[in-house]
N, C-alpha and C positions, 0 to 999 in steps of 0.2 A: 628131941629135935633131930631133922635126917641132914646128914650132911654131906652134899655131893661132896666125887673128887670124877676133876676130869682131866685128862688127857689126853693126846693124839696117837697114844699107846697105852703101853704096862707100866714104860719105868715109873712113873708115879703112885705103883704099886707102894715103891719103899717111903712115900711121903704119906700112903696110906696106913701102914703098917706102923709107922711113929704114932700118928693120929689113934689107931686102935688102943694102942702101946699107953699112953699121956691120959685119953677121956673113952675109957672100955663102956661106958654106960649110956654111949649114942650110938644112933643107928645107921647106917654109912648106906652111899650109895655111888659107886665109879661106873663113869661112862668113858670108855677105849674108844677113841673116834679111826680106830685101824684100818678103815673102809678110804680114808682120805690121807692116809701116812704118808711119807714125811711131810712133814707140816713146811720144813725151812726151803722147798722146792717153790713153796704154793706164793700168790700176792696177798698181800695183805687181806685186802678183802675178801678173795677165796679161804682164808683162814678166819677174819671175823664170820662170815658165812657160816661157814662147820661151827664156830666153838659155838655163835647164839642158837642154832638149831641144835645143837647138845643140850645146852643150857636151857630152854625151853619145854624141851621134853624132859630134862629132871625138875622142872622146875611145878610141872604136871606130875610129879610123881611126889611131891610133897617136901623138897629140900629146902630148907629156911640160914641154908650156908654154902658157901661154896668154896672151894680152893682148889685155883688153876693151876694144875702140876705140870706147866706145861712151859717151857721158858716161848719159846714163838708166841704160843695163843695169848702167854701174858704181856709179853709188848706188843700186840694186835689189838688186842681188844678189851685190856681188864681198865681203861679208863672207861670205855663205854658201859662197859658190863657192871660197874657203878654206879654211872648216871642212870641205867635200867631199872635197876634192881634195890629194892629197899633191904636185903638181907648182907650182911657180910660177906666180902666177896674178898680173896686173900691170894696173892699171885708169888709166884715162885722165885722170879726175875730180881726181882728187890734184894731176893736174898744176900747176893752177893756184898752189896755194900757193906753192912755190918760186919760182914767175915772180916769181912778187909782192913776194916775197923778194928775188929776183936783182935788182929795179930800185929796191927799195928806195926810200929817197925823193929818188930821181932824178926829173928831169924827162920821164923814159920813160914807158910806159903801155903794156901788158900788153891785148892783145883775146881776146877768148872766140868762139869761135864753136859754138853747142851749139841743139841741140833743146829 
């Protein structure tokens, strides 16, 4: 199975790099949408825009997964990009909560780093 990762950059390199890291025996494929960066400039819809024409064309290129490594493009667009799309589709944005979860009211503390 090929499985996009996309981005409005690189840093989702390191969310790709896990991915290799976890399941080495699928076949990846990252689309950098660097031609339209920074995404947190853009309106919503200029951002759904970009991430479905990314999506589209990986999607022409045989990916049956997707994960939005992209905190903007995943609260822009990964509700639609569900209603779209019959394959997995897995947004970065979310993550947060569970952090926040996992340390609970620990003396830990959980960092963001996002556009």
């Amino acid at each position: 199975m090929q499985i996009g990762f996309f981005d409005s950059g690189i840093g989702g390199i390191t969310v790709l790099h896990k991915a290799l890291k976890m399941i080495p025996d699928e076949d990846y494929l990252y689309y950098a949408d660097s031609a339209h960066v920074p995404y947190g400039e853009k309106s919503k819809e200029e951002v759904k825009d970009y991430v479905f024409s990314a999506v589209d064309f990986m999607v022409q290129k045989g990916i049956k997964a997707l994960v939005v490594a992209c905190n903007t493009a995943t609260s822009a667009a990964i509700e639609d990009l569900r209603k779209k799309y019959d394959f997995p589709v897995i947004g970065m944005e979310p993550a947060v909560k569970p952090a926040v979860e996992f340390v609970g009211n620990s003396d830990k503390r959980v960092l963001v780093f996002a556009t």
